[in-house]
C-alpha positions as CSV (number, residue, x, y, z in Angstrom):
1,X,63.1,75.2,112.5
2,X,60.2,76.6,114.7
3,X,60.2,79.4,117.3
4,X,61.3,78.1,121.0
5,X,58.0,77.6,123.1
6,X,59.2,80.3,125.5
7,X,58.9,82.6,122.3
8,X,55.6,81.2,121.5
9,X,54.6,81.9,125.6
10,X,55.2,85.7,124.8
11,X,53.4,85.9,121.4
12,X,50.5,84.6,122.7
13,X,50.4,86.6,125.9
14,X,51.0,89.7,124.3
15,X,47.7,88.7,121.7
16,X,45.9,87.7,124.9
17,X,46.0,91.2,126.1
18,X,44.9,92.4,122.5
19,X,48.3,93.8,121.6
20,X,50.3,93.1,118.1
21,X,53.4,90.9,118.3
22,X,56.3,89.9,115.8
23,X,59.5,88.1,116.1
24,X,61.8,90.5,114.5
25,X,65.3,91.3,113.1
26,X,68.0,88.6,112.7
27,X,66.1,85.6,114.5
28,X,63.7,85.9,111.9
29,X,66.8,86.0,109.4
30,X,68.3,82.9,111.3
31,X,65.6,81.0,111.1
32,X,64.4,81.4,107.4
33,X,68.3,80.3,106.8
34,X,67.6,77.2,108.6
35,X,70.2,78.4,111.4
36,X,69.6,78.7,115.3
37,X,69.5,82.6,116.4
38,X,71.7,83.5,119.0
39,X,68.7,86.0,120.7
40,X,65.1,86.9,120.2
41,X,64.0,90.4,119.6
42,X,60.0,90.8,119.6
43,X,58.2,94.4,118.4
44,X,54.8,94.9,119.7
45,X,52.1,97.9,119.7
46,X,51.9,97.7,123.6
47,X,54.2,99.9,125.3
48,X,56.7,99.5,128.1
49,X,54.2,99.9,131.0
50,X,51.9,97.2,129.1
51,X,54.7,94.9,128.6
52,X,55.6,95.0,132.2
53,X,52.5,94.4,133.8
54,X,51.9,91.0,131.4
55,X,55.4,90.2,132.1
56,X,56.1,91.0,135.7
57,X,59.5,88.9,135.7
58,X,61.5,91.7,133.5
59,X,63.9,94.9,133.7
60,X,63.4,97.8,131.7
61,X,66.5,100.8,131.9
62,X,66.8,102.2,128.6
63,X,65.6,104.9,126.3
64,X,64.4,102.5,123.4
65,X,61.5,101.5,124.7
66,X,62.6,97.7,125.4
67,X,61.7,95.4,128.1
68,X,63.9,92.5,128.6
69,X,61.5,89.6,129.6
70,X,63.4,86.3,132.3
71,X,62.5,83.3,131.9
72,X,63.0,79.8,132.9
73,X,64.6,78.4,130.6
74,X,67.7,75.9,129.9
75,X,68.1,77.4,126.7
76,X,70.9,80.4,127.3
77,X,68.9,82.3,123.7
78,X,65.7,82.2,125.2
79,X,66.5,83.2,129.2
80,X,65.7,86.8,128.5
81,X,63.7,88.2,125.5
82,X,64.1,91.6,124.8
83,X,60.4,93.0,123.8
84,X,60.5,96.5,122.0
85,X,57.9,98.6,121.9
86,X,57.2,99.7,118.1
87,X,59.3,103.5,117.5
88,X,60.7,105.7,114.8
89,X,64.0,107.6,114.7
90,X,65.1,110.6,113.3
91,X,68.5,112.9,113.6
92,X,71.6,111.4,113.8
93,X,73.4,113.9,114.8
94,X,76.5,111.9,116.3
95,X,76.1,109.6,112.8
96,X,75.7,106.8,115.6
97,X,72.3,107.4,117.5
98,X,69.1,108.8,117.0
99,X,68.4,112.5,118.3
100,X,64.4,111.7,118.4
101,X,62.9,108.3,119.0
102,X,58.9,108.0,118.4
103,X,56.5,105.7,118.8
104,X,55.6,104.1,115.3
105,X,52.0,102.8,114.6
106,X,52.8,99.7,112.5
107,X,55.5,97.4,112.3
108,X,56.0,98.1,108.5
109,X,57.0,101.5,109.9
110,X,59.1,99.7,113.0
111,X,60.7,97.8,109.9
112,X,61.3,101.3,108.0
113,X,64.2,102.1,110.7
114,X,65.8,98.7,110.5
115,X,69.5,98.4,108.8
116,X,69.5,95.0,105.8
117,X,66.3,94.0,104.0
118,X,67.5,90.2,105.2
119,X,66.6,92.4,109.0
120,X,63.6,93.9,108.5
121,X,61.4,91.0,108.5
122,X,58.5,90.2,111.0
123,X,56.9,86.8,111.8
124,X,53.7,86.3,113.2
125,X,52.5,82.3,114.4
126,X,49.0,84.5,114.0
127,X,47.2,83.8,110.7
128,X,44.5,86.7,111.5
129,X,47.0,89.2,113.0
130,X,49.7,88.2,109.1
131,X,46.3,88.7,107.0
132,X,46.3,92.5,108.1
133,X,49.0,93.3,105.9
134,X,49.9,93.9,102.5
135,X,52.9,92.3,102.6
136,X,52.6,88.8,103.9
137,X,54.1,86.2,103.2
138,X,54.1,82.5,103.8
139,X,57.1,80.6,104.0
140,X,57.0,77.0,105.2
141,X,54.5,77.6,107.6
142,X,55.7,80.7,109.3
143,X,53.7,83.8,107.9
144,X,56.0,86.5,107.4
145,X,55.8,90.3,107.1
146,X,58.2,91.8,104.1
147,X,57.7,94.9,103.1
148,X,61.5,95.7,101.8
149,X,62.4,92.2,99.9
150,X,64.1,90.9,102.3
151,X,62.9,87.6,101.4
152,X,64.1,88.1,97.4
153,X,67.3,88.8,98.7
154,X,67.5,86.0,101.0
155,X,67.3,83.7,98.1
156,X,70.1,85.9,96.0
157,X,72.8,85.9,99.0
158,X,72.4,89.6,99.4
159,X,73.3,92.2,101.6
160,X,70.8,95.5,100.7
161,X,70.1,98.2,102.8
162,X,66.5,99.1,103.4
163,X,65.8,102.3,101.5
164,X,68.5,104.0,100.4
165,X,71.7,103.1,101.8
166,X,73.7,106.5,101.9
167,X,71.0,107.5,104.3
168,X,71.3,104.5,106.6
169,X,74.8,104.9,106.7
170,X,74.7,108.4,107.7
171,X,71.9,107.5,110.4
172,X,74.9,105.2,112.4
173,X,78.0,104.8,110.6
174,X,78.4,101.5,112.6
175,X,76.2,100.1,109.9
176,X,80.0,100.2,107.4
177,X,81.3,97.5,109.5
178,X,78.1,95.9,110.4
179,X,77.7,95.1,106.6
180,X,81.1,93.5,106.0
181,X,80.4,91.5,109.1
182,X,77.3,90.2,107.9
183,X,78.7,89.4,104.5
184,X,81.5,87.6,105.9
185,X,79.1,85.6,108.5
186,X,77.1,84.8,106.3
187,X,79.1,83.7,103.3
188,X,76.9,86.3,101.2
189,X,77.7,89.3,98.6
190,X,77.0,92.9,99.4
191,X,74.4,94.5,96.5
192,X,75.9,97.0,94.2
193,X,74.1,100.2,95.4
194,X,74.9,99.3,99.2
195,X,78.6,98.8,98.3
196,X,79.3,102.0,96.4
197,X,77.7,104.2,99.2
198,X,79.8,101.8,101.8
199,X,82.6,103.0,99.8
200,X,81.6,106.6,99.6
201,X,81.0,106.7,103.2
202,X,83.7,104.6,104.4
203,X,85.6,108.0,106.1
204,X,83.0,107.9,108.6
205,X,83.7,104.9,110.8
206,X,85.9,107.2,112.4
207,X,82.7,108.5,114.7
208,X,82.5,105.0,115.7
209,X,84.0,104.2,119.0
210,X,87.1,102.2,118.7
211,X,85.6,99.1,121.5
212,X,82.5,98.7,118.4
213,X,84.9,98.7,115.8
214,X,87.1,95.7,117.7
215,X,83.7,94.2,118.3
216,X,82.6,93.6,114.5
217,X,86.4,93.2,113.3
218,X,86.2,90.0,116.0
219,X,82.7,89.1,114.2
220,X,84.3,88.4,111.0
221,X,87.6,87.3,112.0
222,X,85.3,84.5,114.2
223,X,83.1,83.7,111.4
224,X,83.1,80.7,108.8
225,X,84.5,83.3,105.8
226,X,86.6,86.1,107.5
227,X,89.3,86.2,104.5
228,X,85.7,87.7,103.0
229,X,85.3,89.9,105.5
230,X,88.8,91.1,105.2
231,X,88.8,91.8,101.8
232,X,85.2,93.5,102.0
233,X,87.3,95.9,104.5
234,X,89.9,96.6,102.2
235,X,88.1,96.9,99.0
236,X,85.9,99.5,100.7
237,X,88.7,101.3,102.2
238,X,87.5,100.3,106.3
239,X,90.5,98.2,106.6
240,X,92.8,101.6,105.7
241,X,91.0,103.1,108.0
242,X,91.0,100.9,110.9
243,X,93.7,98.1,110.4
244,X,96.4,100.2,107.5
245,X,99.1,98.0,108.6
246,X,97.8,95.2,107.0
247,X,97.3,97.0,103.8
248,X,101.1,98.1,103.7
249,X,101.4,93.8,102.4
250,X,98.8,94.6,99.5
251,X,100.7,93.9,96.4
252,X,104.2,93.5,98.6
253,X,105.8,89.8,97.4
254,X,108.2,87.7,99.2
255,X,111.2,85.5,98.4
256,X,111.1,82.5,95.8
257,X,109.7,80.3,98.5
258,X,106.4,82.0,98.2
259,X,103.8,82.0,96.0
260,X,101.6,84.9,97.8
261,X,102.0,88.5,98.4
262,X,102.3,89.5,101.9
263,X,99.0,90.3,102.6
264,X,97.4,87.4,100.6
265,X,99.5,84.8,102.7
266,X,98.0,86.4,105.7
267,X,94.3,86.4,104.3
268,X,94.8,82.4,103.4
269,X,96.6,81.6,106.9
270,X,93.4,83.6,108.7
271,X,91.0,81.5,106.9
272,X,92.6,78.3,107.7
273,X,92.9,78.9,111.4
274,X,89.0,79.6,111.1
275,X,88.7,76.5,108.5
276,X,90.2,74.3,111.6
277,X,88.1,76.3,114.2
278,X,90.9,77.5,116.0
279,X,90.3,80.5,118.8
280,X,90.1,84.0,118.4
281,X,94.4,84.9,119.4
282,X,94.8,82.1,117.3
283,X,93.5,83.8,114.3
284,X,94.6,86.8,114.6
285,X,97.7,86.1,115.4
286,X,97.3,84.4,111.6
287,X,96.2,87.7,109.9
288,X,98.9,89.7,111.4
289,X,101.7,87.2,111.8
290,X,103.9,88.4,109.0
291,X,102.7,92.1,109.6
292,X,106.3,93.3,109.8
293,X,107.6,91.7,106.4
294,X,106.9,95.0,104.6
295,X,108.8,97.3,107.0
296,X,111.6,94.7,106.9
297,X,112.2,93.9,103.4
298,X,115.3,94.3,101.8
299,X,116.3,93.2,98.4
300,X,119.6,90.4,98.7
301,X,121.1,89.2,95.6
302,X,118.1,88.3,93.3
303,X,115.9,87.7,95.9
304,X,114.4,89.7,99.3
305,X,114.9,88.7,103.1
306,X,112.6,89.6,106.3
307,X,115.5,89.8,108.4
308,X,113.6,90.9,112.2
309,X,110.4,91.0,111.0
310,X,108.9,88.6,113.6
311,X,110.0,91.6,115.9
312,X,109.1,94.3,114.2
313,X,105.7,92.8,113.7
314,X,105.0,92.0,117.3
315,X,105.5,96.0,117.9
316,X,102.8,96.6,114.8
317,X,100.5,94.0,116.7
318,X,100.6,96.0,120.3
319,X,100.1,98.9,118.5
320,X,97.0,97.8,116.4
321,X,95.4,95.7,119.5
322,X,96.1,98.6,122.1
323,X,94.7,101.0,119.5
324,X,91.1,99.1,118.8
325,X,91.1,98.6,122.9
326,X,91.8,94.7,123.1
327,X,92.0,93.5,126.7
328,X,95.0,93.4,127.9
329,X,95.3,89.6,128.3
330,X,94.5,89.3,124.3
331,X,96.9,91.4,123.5
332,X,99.7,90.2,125.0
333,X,99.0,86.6,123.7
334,X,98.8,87.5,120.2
335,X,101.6,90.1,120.1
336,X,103.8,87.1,121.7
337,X,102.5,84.3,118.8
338,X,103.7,86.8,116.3
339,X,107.0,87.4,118.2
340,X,107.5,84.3,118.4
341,X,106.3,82.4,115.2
342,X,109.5,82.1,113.5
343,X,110.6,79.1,115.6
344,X,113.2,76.8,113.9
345,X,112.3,72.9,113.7
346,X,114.7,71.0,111.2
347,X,115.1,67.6,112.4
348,X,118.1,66.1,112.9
349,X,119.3,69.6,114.4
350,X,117.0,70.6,116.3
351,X,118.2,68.7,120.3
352,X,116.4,68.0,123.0
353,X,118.6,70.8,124.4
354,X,116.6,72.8,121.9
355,X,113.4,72.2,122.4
356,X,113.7,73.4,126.0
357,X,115.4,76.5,124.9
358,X,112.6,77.2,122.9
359,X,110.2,76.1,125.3
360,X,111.5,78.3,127.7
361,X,111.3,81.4,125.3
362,X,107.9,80.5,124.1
363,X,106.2,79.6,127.5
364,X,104.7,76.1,127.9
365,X,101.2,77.5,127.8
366,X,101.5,79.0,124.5
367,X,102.8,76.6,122.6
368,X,100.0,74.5,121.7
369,X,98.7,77.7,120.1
370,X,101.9,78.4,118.6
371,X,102.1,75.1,117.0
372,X,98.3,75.9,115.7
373,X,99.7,79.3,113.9
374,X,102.6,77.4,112.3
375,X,100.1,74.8,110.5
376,X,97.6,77.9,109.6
377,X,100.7,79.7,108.1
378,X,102.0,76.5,106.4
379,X,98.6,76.1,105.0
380,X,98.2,79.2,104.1
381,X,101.5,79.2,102.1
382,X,100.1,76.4,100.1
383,X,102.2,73.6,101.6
384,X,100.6,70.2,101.3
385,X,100.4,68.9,104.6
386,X,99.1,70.9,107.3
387,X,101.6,69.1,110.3
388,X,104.5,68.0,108.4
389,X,106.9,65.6,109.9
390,X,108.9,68.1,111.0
391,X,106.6,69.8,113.1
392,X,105.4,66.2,115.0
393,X,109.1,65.9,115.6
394,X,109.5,69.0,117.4
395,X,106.2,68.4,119.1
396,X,107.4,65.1,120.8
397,X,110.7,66.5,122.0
398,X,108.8,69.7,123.5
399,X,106.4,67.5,124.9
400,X,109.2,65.8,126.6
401,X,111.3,68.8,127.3
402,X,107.8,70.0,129.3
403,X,108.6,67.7,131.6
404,X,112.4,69.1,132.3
405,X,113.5,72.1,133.6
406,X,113.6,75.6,132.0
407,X,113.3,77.7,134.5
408,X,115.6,78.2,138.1
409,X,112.7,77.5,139.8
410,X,112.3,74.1,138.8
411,X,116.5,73.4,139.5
412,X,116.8,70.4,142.3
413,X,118.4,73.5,144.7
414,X,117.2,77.1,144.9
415,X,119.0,80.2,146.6
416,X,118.2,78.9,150.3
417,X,120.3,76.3,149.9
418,X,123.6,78.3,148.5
419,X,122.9,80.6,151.3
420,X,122.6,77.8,154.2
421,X,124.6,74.9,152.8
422,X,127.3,77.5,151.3
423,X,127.1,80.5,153.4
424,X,126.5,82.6,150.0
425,X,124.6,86.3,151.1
426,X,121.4,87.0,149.7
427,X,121.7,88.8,147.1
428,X,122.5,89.3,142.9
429,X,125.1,86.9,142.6
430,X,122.6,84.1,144.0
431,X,120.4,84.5,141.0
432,X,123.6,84.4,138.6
433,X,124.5,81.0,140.0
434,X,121.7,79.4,139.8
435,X,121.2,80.9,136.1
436,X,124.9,79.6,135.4
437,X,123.4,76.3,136.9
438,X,120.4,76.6,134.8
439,X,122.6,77.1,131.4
440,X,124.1,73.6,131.8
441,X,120.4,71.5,132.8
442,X,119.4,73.3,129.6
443,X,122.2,71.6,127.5
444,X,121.7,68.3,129.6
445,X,118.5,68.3,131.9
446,X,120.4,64.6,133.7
447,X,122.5,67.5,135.3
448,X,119.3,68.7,137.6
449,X,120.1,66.6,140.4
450,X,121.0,68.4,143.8
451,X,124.5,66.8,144.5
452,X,125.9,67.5,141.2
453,X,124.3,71.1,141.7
454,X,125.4,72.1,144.7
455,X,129.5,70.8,143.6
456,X,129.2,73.1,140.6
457,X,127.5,76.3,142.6
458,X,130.5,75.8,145.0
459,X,133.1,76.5,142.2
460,X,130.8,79.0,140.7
461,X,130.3,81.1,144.2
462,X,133.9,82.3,143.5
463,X,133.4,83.4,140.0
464,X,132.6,87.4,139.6
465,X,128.9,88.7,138.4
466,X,130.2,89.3,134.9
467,X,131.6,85.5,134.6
468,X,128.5,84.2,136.2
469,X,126.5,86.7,133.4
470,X,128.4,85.1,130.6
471,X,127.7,81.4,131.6
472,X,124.2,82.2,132.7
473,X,123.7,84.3,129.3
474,X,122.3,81.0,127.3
475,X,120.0,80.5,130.1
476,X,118.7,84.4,130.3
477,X,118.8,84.2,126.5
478,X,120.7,87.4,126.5
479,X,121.7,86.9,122.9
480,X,118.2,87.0,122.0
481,X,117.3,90.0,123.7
482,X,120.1,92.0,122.6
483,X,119.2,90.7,118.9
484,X,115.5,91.9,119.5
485,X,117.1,95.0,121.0
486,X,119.3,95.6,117.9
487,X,116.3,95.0,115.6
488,X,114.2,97.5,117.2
489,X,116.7,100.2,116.8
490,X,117.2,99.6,113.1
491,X,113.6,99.5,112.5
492,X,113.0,102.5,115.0
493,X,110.3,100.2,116.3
């Protein structure tokens, strides 16, 4: 893989004008792995002012001395390059940002500042400009500057930090996370020196501002290995620091129908949601899906049960998402997947009467994606198939229940009709006929036609709100509520 010509546009321009330039960072990184980088990062002698006259199409608002470059392009990675004026820092007073920033006369020095080894390369298209320095390095074609091993470690899988790592950690203690992020992305192992100062350190992502912390936890939990990136983040002791919920299922087992600890079934079903690509609720509705099973166990004869603990860990998931600053519309998705992943789906008792039921309580728009958990959780309990029979069973009867009513909006009469065609009032009792009227299309959707309708609402106008509560209480799913209710309380969730 060779650098875009939009990259090779800047190189040159910035020579032209008899200035220094290197790709740097993690496109260099990307590309040595044979991968495309997701942005461009060039360092360069000139300074801002330079690097705005030769590049008049740009904007430049920040204290780091960077220039962002526009161009043309198609290519989303290459429509702004971000061109960064060589500099030094020093003082980190807040253990995230630098107190001073200089100007640095080399890029060895530029490279001095940078986090991994595997970062803190340079590459030049220049043969002259790669000869300059010490040490160069020529890798199929692309002459690259290395002054920290990066390239050795490359080879090796390794995660190093450049110098020594207790002082890189205390420079930005975003650096804890960024390293078990970069492991897990890219499938490599952390080097022994780096990972017992990660450890030592681990106390201080608490400077960190929780909306960075969410941002690398989504990083590995989106990339090809997150169960690694979990279990970096517990092994180091981040993940008791961030997530501890999660490490309240370290060691905890279940009944005889598992063969993994809490926690490790919810590593395994994470990494099969990401093993079938599956979104980012998706997943992490996987890692924290059985959240609530440690809170909730109780032992039962010879064995343990969960009893609530779908509940209980939908409360744990709110708290965790609200707490690491999730959008609200995340959130609310994944705390419902793990509310509602404990859907039942025997056939031969589960009815068409059912699967609306459960349609209704799960929300047609979710239940793709709660379909998706339930194979990730299956296959992360080590059962065979990924979508057993059962599960393509329930499928086709909530696909046809999707096209049924489940809601009193979608009944062949609404509350303008009981109030014109049987002078009923506006009011509460409208809404407790029509629920009473929605309890029976559930059981039998052939029911939702208007004549039948409207002859049972005129026998259930007379009825009062507490009959009309009972009858409708299937439809409201009452029961269900008051069992969520009752669940809460016991677990003081």
């Amino acid at each position: 893989m060779t650098t875009p010509p939009e990259i090779q546009g800047v190189l040159r321009k910035l020579r032209e004008a008899q200035f220094a330039a290197f790709v740097v960072g993690g496109s260099v990184r990307d590309l040595l792995l044979k991968k495309k980088p997701k942005d461009w990062d060039i360092a360069t002698n000139a300074n801002p002012q330079d690097i705005q006259k030769i590049f008049p199409k740009n904007f430049y608002n920040n204290d780091f001395g960077t220039v962002t470059v526009i161009t043309n392009a198609e290519d989303e990675t290459v429509k702004e390059i971000e061109i960064t004026t060589y500099r030094t820092e020093a003082g980190y007073s807040d253990q995230r940002h630098p107190d001073k920033i200089g100007r640095a006369k080399t890029i060895e020095e530029d490279l001095a500042r940078r986090d991994f080894t595997v970062n803190a390369l340079a590459l030049t298209e220049e043969k002259d400009t790669a000869d300059n320095h010490k040490d160069k390095v020529t890798v199929e074609g692309m002459n690259i500057i290395d002054p920290f091993g990066g390239l050795k470690d490359l080879d090796a899988k390794l995660i190093r930090a450049v110098g020594k790592p207790s002082e890189r950690f205390a420079e930005d203690a975003l650096r804890l996370m960024r390293t078990v992020r970069l492991a897990a992305q890219l499938d490599f192992d952390i080097e022994e020196e780096t990972l017992r100062d990660l450890k030592a350190y681990a106390t201080a992502i608490d400077m960190v501002a929780k909306e960075r912390i969410r941002d690398e936890i989504v990083k590995i939990v989106m990339s090809d290995s997150p169960e690694r990136g979990i279990r970096l983040m517990e092994e180091t002791g981040l993940l008791a620091l961030t997530m501890p919920e999660l490490c309240e299922g370290v060691g905890v087992d279940q009944n005889k129908h598992h063969t993994l600890t809490v926690y490790e079934h919810n590593l395994k079903s994470l990494q099969y949601a990401a093993k079938y690509d599956y979104e980012l609720t998706i997943r992490l509705a996987a890692l924290l899906h059985d959240i609530g099973k440690p809170r909730t166990r109780r032992r039962k004869d010879d064995d343990y049960t969960f009893y609530g603990h779908e509940v209980v860990g939908a409360k744990m998931t709110d708290q965790i998402l609200r707490r690491l600053k999730f959008r609200n519309e995340s959130r609310e998705k994944v705390t419902h997947l793990v509310r509602r992943h404990m859907f039942y789906y025997d056939v031969g008792k589960v009815t068409e009467a059912g699967a609306r039921r459960l349609l209704r309580r799960v929300g047609k728009e979710h239940f793709d994606d709660l379909i998706k958990l339930r194979i990730a959780e299956r296959k992360g309990s080590g059962v065979p198939k990924a979508e057993p029979y059962r599960l393509r069973h329930l499928q086709f009867l909530v696909e046809k229940a999707a096209q049924e009513p489940i809601t009193t909006s979608q009944l062949a009469i609404n509350g303008n009709d009981l109030i014109e065609k049987l002078g009923m009032k506006p009011g509460p009792k409208i809404g407790g006929v029509l629920n009473a009227l929605l309890a029976q299309v559930l059981d039998d959707a052939s029911k939702n036609k208007a004549e039948y309708l409207m002859a049972e609402a005129k026998i259930l106008k007379n009825k009062n709100p507490d009959e009309l509560k009972a009858m409708g209480e299937a439809a409201k799913d009452e029961a269900e509520k008051k069992r969520e209710d009752d669940i809460k309380r016991k677990y003081h969730v």
